[in-house]
C-alpha positions in Angstrom: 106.8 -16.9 159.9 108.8 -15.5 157.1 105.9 -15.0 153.8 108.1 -14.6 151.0 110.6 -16.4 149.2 113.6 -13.8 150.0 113.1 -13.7 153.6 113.3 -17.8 153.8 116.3 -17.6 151.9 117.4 -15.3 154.1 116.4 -17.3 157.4 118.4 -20.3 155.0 121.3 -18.3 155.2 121.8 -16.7 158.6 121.1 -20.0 160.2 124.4 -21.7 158.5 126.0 -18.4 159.9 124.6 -19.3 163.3 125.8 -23.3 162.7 129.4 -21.5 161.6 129.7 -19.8 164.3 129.0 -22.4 166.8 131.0 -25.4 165.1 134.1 -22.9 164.8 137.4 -24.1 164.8 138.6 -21.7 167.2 135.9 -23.0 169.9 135.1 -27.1 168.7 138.5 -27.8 166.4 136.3 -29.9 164.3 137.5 -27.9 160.7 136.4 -30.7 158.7 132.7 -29.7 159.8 133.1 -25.9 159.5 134.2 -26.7 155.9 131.2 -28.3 154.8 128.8 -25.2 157.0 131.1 -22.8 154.9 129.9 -24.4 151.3 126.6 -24.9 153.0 126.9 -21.1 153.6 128.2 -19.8 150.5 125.8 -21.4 148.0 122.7 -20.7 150.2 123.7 -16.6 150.6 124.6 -16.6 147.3 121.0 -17.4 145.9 119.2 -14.7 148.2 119.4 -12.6 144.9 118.4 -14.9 142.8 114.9 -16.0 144.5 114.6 -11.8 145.1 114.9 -11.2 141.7 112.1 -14.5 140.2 109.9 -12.9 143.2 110.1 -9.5 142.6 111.0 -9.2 138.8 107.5 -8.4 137.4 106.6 -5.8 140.1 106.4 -2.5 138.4 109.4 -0.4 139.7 111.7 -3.5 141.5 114.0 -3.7 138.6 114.7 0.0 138.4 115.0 0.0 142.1 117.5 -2.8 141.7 120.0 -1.4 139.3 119.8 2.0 140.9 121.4 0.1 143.9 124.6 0.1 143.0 127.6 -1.3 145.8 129.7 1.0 147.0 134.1 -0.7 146.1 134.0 -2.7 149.6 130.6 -4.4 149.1 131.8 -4.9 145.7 134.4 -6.5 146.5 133.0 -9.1 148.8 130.2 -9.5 146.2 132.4 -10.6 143.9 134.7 -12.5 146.2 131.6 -14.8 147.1 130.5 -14.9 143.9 133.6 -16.5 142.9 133.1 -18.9 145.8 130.5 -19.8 144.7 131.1 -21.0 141.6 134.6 -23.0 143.2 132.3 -24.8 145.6 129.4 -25.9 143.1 131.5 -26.7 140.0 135.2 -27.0 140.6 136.0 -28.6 144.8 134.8 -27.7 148.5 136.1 -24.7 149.7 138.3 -25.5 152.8 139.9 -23.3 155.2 143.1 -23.2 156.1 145.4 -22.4 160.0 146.6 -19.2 159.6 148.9 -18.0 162.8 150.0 -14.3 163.3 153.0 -14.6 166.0 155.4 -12.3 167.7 159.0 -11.9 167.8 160.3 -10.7 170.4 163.3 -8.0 169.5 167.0 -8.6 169.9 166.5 -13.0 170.1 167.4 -13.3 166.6 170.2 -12.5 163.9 169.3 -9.3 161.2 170.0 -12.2 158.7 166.9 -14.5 160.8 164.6 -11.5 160.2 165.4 -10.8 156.7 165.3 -14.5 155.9 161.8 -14.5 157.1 161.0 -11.1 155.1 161.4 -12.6 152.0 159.3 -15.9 152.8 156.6 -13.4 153.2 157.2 -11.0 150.5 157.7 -13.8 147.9 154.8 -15.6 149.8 157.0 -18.9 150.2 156.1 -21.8 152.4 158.8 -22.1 155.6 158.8 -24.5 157.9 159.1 -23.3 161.4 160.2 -24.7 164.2 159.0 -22.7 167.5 160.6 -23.2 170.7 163.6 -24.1 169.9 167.4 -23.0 169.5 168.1 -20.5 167.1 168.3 -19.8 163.7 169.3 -22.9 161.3 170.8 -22.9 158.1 168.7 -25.0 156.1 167.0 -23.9 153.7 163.6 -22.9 154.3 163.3 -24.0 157.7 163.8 -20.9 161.0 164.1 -21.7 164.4 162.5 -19.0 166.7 162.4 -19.4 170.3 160.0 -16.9 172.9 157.4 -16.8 170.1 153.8 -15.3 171.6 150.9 -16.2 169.1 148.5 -13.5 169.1 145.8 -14.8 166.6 144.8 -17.8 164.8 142.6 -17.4 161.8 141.1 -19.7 159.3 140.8 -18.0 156.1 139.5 -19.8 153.0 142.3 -21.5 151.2 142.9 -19.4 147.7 140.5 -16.7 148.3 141.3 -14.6 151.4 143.1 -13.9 154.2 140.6 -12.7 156.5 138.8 -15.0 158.7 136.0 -17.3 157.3 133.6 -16.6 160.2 134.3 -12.8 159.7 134.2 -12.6 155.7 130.6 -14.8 155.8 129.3 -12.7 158.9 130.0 -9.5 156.5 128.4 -10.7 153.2 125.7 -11.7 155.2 125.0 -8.0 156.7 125.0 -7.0 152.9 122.6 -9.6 151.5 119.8 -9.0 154.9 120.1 -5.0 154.4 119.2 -5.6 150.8 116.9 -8.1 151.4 114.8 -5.8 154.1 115.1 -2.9 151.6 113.7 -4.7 148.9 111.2 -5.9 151.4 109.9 -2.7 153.0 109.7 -1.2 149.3 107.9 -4.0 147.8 106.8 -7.0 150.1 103.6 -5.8 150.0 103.5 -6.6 146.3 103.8 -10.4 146.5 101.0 -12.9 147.9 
């Protein structure tokens, strides 16, 4: 039984990662569910700092120890990343995530003017409708035709934010928040009552 205030948080958190994992799209296709574990998610990992800091504020040495722990580019990143999350999901909407499909090609099926059609959808990061399957390319605009298309991942990143997986991007900032949380435990839990 956790016996302080961080740890529960904590134990908050990791179990909407467990709840994320299991209601993912990729194994229930119930999205609409994940979305609302996700914000569920976000706002309960993002307070694990906040109850550390009302519990362990007044111990002597906890603040220095705090600051000195400064996050290395990548956990800044993600700190900040969920930080703007955060705020998106308790004062502007939801977040949502979106399908994102990574596919391949198969070389020599389509024109040089297909592939470089398709280039700049991605390098100007334009929408495209795609039609998979069928003949080839077409000239209207903004729509391909590919045919012998293998998909090779499906991902749902969070609409706006990122384009790594949800599951994966909450899985990491969760690793961050616990190691801190067990640090700042094993230094001073023995502080609090």
């Amino acid at each position: 039984m956790p016996k302080s205030n961080t740890e529960k948080k904590v134990n908050e958190a990791k179990y909407f990662l467990r709840l994320l994992e299991e209601h993912s799209p990729k194994k229930t296709s119930k999205q609409e569910e994940f979305n609302y574990l996700l914000n569920a998610f976000v706002c309960s990992a993002r307070s694990i700092t906040w109850v550390m800091k009302a519990e362990f504020n007044s111990i002597k040495g906890w603040k220095t120890w705090y600051n000195l722990r400064k996050a290395d580019q990548k956990e800044e990143k993600i700190l900040k990343l969920f930080n703007k999350m955060r705020i998106e999901t308790t004062k502007k909407k939801p977040l949502t995530t979106i399908y994102a499909v990574t596919f391949k090609i198969p070389f020599g099926n389509y024109t040089d003017a297909d592939i470089k059609k398709l280039k700049s959808y991605v390098k100007n990061k334009q929408k495209v409708d795609m039609i998979l399957g069928k003949n080839n390319s077409s000239e209207e605009p903004n729509k391909l035709k590919f045919k012998n298309v293998k998909v090779s991942n499906i991902t749902y990143p969070i609409e706006g934010h990122s384009n790594a997986d949800a599951f994966y991007l909450c899985k990491k900032y969760y690793k961050l928040l616990d190691k801190l949380a067990s640090e700042c435990l094993e230094k001073f839990g023995k502080y609090i009552t």
